[in-house]
N, C-alpha and C positions, 0 to 999 in steps of 0.2 A: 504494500500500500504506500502511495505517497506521504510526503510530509503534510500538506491540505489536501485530502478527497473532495471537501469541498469546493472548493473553488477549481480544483483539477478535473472531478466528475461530476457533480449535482449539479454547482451554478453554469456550468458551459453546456451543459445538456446532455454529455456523454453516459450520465446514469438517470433513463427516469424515475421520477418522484411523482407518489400522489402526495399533491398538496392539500393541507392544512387549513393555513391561514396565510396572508403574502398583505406587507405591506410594501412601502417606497422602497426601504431598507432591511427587510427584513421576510422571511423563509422560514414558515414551519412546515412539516412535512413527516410521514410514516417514515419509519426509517428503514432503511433497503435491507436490513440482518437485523429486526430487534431481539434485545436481551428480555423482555416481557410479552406479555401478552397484547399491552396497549402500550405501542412505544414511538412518541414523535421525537425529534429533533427540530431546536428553532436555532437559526444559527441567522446573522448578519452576511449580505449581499455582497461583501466588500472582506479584503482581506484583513484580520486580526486577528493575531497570535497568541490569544488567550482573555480571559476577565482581568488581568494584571498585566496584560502590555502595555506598553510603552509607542503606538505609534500613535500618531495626528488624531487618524479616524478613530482609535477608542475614546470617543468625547462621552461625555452625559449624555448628548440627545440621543446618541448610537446608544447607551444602557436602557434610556428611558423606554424609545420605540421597544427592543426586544423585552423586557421587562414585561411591556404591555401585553406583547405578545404570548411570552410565557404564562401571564397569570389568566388571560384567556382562554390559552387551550387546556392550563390545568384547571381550570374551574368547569370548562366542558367534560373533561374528562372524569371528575368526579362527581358530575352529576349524572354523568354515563357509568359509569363503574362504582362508585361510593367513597375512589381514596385517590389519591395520586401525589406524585412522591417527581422531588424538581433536583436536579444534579448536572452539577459542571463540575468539570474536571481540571487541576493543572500539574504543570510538571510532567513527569513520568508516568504518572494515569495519563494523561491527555496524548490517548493516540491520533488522533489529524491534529496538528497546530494550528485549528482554525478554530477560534473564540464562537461555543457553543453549548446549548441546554440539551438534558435530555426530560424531557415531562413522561411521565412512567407509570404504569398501574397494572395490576396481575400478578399472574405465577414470574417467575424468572421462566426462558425459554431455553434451549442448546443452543441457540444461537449466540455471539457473542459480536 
């Protein structure tokens, strides 16, 4: 896998997604191997390298929009399922370096 799937496969088209929610900046979406039973990814349009990088485009409005988005689909989600559960990764958990949520509910899957 690359360093960003994201922006290498999802945002350029090379992996379809069913989508979620979309805003200006921002992509949620199933995620193409969930680790759950109900498993989205909301990730930013634009490239950044985690919740604590350091470039330009990680400003507030970039947290506020996805923030929005996150609380969104986890509020959809546990009014569909009764619970859901919100995780970002960094460091060495954080396999793509592309600044991203998982919103999550169910059993755990085989899939990883």
């Amino acid at each position: 896998m690359s360093q960003d799937f994201y922006c290498d496969e999802v945002l350029n088209g090379k992996m379809p997604v069913r989508k979620v929610m979309e805003t200006e900046r921002v992509l949620a979406y199933h995620h193409t191997r969930p680790s759950y039973e109900h498993h989205v990814v909301v990730i930013p349009k634009i490239h950044v390298g985690s919740l604590i990088s350091e470039e330009e485009s990680n400003d507030d409005g970039l947290l506020l929009e996805l923030m929005a988005v996150v609380k969104k689909v986890a509020a959809d989600m546990t009014l569909s399922t009764g619970a859901a559960k919100v995780i970002t990764n960094l460091g060495a958990y954080q396999d793509s370096k592309h600044f991203h949520w998982h919103v999550v509910s169910g059993q755990r899957t085989g899939s990883k």
